[in-house]
C-alpha positions as CSV (number, residue, x, y, z in Angstrom):
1,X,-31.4,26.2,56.1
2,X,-28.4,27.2,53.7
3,X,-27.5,23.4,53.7
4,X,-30.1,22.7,51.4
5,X,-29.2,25.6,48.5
6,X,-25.6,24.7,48.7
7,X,-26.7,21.0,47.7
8,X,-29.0,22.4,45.0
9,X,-25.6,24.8,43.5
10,X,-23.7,20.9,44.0
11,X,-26.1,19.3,41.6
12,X,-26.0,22.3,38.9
13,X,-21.7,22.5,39.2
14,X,-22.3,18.3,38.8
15,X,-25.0,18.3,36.0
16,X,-22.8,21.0,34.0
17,X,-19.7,19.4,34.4
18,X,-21.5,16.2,33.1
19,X,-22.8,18.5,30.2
20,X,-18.9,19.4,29.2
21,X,-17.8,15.9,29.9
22,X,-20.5,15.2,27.0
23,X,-19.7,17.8,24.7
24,X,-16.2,16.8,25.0
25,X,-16.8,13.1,24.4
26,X,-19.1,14.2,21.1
27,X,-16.2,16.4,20.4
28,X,-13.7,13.3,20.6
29,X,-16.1,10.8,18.7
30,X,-16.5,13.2,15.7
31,X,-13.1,13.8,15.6
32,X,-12.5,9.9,15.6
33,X,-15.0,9.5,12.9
34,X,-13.4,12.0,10.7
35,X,-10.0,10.7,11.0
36,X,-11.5,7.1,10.4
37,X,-13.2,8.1,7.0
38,X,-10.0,10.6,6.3
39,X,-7.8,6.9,6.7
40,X,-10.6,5.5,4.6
41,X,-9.8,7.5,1.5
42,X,-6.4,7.3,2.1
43,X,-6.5,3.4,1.6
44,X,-8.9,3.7,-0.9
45,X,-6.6,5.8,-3.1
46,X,-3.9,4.0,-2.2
47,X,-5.5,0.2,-3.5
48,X,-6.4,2.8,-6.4
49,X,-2.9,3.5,-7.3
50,X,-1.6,-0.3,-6.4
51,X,-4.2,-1.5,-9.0
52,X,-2.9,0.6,-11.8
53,X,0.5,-0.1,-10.5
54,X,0.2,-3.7,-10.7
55,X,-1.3,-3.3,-14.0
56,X,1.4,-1.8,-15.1
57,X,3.5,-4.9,-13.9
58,X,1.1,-7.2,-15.6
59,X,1.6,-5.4,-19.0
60,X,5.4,-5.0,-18.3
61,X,5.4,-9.0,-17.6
62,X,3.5,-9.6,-20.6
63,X,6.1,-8.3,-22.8
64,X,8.9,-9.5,-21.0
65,X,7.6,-12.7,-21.5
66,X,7.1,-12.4,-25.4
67,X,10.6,-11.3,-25.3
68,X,11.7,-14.4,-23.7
69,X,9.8,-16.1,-26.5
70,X,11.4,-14.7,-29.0
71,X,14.9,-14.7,-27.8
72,X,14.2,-18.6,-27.1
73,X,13.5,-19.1,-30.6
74,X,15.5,-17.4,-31.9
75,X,18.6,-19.4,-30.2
76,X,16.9,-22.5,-31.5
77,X,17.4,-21.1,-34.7
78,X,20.6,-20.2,-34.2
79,X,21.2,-23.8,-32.6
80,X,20.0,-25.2,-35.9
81,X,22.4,-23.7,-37.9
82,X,25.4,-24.6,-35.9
83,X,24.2,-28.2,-36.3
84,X,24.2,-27.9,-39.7
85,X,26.9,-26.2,-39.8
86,X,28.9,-28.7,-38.2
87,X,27.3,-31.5,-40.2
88,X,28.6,-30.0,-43.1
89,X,32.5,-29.6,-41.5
90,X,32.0,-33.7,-41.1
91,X,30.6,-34.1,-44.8
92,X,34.0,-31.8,-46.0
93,X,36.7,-33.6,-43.5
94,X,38.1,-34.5,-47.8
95,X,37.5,-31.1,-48.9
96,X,40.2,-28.8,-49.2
97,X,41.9,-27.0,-45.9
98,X,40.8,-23.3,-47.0
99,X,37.2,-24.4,-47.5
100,X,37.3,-26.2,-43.7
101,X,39.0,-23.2,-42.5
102,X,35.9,-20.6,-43.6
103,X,33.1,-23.1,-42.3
104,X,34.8,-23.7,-39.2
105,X,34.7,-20.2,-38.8
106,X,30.9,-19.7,-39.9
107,X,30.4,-22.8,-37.8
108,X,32.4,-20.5,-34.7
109,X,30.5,-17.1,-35.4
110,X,27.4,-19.1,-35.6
111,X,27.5,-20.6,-31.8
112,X,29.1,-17.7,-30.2
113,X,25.5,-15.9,-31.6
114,X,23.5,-18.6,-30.5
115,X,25.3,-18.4,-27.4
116,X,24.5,-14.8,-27.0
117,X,21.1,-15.6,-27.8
118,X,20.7,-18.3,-25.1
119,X,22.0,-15.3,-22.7
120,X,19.4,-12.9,-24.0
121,X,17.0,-15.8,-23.3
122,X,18.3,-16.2,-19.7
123,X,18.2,-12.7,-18.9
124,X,14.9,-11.7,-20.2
125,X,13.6,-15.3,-18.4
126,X,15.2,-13.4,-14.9
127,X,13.7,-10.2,-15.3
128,X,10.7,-12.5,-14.8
């Protein structure tokens, strides 16, 4: 009756191979869980570093935009004075040449700076 102890050494090689194929699979599953929670504070740092990042950005934006404020103002002003500039040249059409000459040169240095203040305007208004 030998049949009987070779089907008893079957079930012991069977039962443990299953206890391997267990360990193994326990093996894999913490393995997966530490990668997982490894991920996990991976992402977590990086929404940590986007967050400062972005509020970085926000400040950055912030300023940008006070710049763009001021710039814009400040070409109004600028705006205004050519307008009164040019008022005056049409209030001193009878005044004498040299006097017309030095406006309409006040009244030419005056737009070319409000011109480069609209520009200043425009760029800061991009960097937005």
């Amino acid at each position: 009756g030998g049949g009987g102890e070779v089907g008893g050494g079957d079930a012991a090689a069977a039962l443990a191979e299953r206890e391997a194929l267990i360990d193994e699979l326990r093996g894999r599953e913490e393995e997966a869980r530490r990668r997982e929670s490894e991920a996990k504070r991976r992402a977590l740092d990086k929404i940590g570093a986007l967050g400062e990042e972005s509020a970085v950005l926000r400040e950055e934006a912030a300023e940008l935009r006070r710049r763009l404020q001021e710039a814009e103002a400040v070409a109004a002003e600028r705006g205004e004075v050519v307008a009164a500039l040019e008022g005056r040249l049409e209030a001193s059409d009878a005044a004498s040449s040299p006097e017309v000459a030095a406006l309409e040169a006040e009244r030419a240095a005056a737009a070319e700076a409000a011109r480069q203040a609209e520009e200043a305007a425009r760029q800061a208004g991009k960097a937005l």
